[in-house]
N, C-alpha and C positions, 0 to 999 in steps of 0.2 A: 097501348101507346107508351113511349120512354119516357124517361123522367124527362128528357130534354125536350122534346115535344108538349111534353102539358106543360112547360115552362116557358115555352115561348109562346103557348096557346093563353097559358095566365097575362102574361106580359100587354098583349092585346085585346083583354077584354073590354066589354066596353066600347071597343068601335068599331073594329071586323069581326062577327061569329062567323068563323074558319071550321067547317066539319071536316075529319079526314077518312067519314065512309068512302069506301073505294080507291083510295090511294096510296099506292104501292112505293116504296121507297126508294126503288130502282124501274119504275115503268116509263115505256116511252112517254105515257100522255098518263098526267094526274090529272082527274076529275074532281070535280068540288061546288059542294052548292054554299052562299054565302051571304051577305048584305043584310042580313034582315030576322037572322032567327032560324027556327026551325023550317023545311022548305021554300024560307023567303030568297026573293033574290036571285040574279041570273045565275047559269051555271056556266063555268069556267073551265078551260082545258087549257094545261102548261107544258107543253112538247119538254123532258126532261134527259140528257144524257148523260149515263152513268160513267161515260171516262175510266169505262172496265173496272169499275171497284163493286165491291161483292153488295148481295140484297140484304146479307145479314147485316152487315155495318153501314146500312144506313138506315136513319129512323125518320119518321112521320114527323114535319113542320109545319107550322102557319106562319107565314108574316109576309107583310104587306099585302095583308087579303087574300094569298091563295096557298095553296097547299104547296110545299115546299119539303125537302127532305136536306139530312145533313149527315155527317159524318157521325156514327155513332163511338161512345167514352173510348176512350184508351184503357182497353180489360175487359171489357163489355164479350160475353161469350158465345162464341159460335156454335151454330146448331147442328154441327157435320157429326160430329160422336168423334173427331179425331184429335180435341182438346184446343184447337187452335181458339183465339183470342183476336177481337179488333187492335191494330193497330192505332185507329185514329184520327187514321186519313181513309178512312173506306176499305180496308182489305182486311181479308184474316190470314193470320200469320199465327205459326207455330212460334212460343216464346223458346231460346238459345236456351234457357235451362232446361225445359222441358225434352228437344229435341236434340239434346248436347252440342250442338253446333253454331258456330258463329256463321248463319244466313245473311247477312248485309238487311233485317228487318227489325233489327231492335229498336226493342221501346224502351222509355223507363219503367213500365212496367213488369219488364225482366229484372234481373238482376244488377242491373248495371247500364250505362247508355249506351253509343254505338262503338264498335269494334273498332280498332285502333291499332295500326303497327306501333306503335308505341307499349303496346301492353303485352304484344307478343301471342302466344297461341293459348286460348281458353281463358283469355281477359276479357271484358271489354272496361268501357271508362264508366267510372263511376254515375249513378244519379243523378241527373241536373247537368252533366258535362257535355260538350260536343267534340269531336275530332277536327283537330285543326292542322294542315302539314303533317299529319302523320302525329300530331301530339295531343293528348286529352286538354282540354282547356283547363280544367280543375285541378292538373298535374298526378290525379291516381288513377287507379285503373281496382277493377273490380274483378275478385276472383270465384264472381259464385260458378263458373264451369269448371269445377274442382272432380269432373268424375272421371274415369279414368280412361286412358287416348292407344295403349300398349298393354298386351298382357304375354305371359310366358309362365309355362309349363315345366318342372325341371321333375326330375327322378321322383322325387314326393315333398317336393316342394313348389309355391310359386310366387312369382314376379309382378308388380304392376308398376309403369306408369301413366302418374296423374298429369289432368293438364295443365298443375302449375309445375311442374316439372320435375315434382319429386317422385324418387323410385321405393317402391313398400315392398315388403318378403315376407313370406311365413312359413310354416313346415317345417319340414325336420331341417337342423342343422348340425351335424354332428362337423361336420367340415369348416363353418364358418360361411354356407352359399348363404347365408340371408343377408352378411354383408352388414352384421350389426355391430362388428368386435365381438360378439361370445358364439359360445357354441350348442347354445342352448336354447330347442324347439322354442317355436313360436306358435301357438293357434291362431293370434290375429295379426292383423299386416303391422309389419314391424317397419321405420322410416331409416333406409340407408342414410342416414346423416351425414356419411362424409362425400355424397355425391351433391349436396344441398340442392338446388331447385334448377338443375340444368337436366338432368336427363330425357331423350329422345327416343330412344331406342332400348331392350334390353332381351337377351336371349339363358336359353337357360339349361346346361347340360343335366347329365345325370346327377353330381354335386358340384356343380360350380357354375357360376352367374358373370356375366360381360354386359359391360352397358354404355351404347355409346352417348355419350353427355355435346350438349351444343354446338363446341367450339371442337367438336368430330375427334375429341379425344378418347379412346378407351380402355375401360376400366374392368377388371375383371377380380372373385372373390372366389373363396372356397379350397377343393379338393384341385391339387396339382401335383399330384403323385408322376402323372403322365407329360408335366410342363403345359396341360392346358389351359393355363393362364398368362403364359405367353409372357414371362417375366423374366426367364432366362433362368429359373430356381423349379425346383419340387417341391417346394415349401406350401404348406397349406397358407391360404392367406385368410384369415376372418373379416378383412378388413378391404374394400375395393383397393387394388396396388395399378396403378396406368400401365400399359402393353407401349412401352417406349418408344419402341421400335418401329411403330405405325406412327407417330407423330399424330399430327392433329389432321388426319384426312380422310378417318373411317366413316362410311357411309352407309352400312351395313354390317352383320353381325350374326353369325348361324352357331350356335353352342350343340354338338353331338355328347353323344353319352360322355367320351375322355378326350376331344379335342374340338377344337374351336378354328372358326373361318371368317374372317372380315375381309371385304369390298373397301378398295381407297377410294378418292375421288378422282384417281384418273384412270381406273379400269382395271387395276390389276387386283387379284384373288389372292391372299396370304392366308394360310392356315398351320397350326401349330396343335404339338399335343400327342397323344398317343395315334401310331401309325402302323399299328401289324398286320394292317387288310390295304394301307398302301391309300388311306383316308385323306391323308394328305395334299395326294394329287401331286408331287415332285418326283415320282420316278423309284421311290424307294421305301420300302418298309422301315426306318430306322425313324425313333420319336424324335420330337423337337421342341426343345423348350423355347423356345424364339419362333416369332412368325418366320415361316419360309413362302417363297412365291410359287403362284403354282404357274409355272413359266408359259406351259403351253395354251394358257388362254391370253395370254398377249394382254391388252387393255384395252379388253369390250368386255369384263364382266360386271354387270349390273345387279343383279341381285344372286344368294345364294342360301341353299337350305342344307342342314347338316341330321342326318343317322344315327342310330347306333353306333356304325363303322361305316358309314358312305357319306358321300358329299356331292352335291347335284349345283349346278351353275349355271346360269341365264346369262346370254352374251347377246349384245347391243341388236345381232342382225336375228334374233330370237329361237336361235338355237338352244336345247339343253345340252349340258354336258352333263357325266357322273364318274364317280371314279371311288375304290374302294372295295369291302367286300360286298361280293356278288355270291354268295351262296342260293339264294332263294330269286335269283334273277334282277333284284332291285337296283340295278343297275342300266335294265332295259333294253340292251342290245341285242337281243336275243342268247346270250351264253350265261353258264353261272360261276366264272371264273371271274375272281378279282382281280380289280384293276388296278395300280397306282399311278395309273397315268390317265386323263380326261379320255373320256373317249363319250361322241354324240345319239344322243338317243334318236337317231336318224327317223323313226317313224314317225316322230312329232314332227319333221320338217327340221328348215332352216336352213342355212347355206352353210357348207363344208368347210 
């Protein structure tokens, strides 16, 4: 029996003895012998519905003379093997730290109380708070979903971001890709500081690093020998420098070995950086330190991923495109000649 059960059995002694052989905490019909003691006294049946909450989370009562059941603690542990916890109010539920995600079932036995626009993405509100209009009542917001929501892979370096929004690096930095101001390895995740607690996004070439930060600005560090950092210089940057020229409407972000490709918010594909396989997708093998458009996907593309030397594009009516070198056929279209102009990987479909 739980602790709350022989507490509300203590509570009544003395004037109903309440046994709870045979009584299940979610059964239709609790049985119960009572009135008098051991076998004394009629026996009792109380039609009970569980209002779809779980067997675990509820536990064995008495009061007012018959067998009753109630919600069992907030923490109280479920018996699946898959770590979830009573809520409370009769369910189990995976705790948001546990299963990294804000599920709309927080307790205060998480980390924090219920999730909150207010708090943004891998908050929720503090302990003892409630959400009100969209604001914590308490006015803070609690950061224990601190792990991490983004990752990237770069030449022999990598990228995280966490869910309070800051961007970490480590590995080699001979270029300046960790983005720390030096240029000197990191074995453990080093905190890009000058991105402070906005980053969304982050992609990662072979030495150099792009990240697109909240307010869909982006930012990129490292090796720009080839202008893939899209600053309009060749200049190595140790230091995140913004990609001006996209303004605040990047929405996406694909970093290949020496060139780079961002999605705006109204469809259209820019990419910049080294281009001798025509990676670019403008029609031309010549680099480009400044983003250029890659005109022939008009404004349907949605997302896009970047190569060694190729560039591949998802357009709204779910076409691929690719464009670039095609030596080894990664390009798709059946040929191994390169492209610098999109062209559709027709066998996956899509409209022309």
């Amino acid at each position: 029996m739980s602790r709350r059960g022989l507490g509300l059995l203590g509570a009544l002694a003395g004037a109903v003895i309440c046994s709870t052989i045979g009584c299940d905490g979610c059964g239709t019909t609790i049985t119960t012998f009572g009135g008098g003691g051991a076998g004394g006294g009629p026996e009792c049946e109380e039609p009970k519905d569980c209002a779809g909450k779980d067997t675990e989370c509820r536990v064995r009562a008495c009061a007012d003379g018959a067998c009753g059941f109630a919600d069992a603690d907030e923490g109280t542990e479920c018996t699946d093997d898959q770590g979830q916890v009573c809520d409370g109010k009769g369910k189990c539920v995976l705790p948001p730290c546990q299963n990294g995600k804000l599920d709309g079932q927080e307790t205060d036995i998480d980390c924090g109380g219920p999730s909150c626009p207010s708090c943004g993405v891998g908050k929720t509100c503090g302990k003892g708070s409630d959400c009100a209009s969209g604001v914590c009542t308490a006015g803070t917001c609690s950061g224990c979903l601190g792990g991490v929501v983004a990752v990237a892979a770069g030449g022999d370096y990598t990228c995280a971001v966490k869910a309070d929004g800051t961007l970490w690096c480590w590995g080699w930095n001979q270029y300046g890709q960790l983005g720390d101001g030096t240029t000197q390895d990191k074995p453990l995740p080093t905190q890009v500081s000058a991105l402070g607690t906005s980053a969304v996004a982050v992609a990662a070439g072979a030495d150099h690093t792009c990240a697109v930060k909240a307010d869909s600005a982006l930012w990129c560090c490292g090796w720009n020998q080839y202008g893939q950092l899209g600053d309009g210089t060749t200049q190595d940057k140790p230091l995140p420098t913004q990609v001006k020229a996209l303004g605040t409407s990047a929405v996406a972000v694909a970093a290949g070995w020496l060139h780079t490709c961002a999605v705006k918010a109204d469809g259209t594909l820019w990419c910049w950086g080294h281009n001798e396989y025509g990676q670019l997708g403008d029609g031309t093998t010549q680099d480009k330190p400044l983003p250029t458009q890659v005109s022939a996907l008009g404004t349907s593309a949605i997302a896009v991923a970047a190569g060694r030397a190729h560039t591949c594009a998802i357009k709204k009516d779910g076409a691929l495109w690719c464009w670039g070198r095609n030596d080894y056929g990664q390009l798709g279209n059946g040929t191994t000649q390169s492209k610098s102009s999109p062209v559709q990987v027709s066998a996956l479909g899509g409209c022309e």
